[in-house]
C-alpha positions in Angstrom: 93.9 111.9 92.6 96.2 110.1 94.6 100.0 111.6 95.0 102.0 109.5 92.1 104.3 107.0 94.3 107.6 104.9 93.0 107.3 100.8 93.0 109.2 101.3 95.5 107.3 102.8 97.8 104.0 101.0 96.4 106.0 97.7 97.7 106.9 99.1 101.1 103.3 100.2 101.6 101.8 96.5 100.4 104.1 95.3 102.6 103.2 97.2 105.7 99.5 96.1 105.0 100.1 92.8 103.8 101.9 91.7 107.0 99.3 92.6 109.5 97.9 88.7 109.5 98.0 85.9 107.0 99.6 85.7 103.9 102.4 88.7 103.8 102.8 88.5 100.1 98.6 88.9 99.9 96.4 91.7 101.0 93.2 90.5 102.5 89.7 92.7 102.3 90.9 94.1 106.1 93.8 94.8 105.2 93.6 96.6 101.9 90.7 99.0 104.0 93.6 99.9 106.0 96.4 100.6 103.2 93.2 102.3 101.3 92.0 104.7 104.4 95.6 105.9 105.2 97.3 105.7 101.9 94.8 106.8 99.2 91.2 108.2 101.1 90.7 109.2 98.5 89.5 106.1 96.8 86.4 105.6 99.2 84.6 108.8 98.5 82.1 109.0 95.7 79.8 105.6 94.5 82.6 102.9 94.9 82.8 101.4 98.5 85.5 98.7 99.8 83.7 95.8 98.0 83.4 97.2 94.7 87.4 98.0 94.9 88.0 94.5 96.6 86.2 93.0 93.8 87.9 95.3 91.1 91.3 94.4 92.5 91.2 90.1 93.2 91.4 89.5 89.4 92.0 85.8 90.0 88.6 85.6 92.7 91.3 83.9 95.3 89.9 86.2 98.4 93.3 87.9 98.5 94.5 90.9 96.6 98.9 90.3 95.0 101.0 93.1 94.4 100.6 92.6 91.1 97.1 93.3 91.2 97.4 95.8 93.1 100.3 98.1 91.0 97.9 97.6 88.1 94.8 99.3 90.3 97.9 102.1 91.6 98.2 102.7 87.7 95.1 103.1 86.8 94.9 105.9 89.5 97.4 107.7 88.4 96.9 108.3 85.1 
């Protein structure tokens, strides 16, 4: 179960991650692996891998993963 964070810190993290290259308000597949292996491991044990969560996350199919996407996916966890 991944430690309950503010929006606040949820923001700073998909900031951190989203700024490595491209689009800094988007997370690409590399870059939510990153924020995902340091921020929540816990996410990639058990059945679901990377792609399955990518998948899960890009609602709109556009490659890239919003904040708003992914604070729904942070909520999910944490309930």
């Amino acid at each position: 179960m991944a430690a309950k964070k503010s929006p606040e810190e949820l923001k700073s993290i998909f900031e951190k991650y989203a700024a490595k290259e491209g689009d800094p308000d988007q997370l690409s597949k590399e870059e939510l692996k990153l924020l995902v292996q340091a921020e929540f491991p816990s996410l990639l044990k058990g059945p679901s891998t990377l792609d399955d969560l990518f998948k899960e996350l890009d609602k709109n199919g556009d490659g890239e993963v919003s904040f708003e996407e992914f604070q729904v996916f942070v909520k999910k966890l944490s309930h």
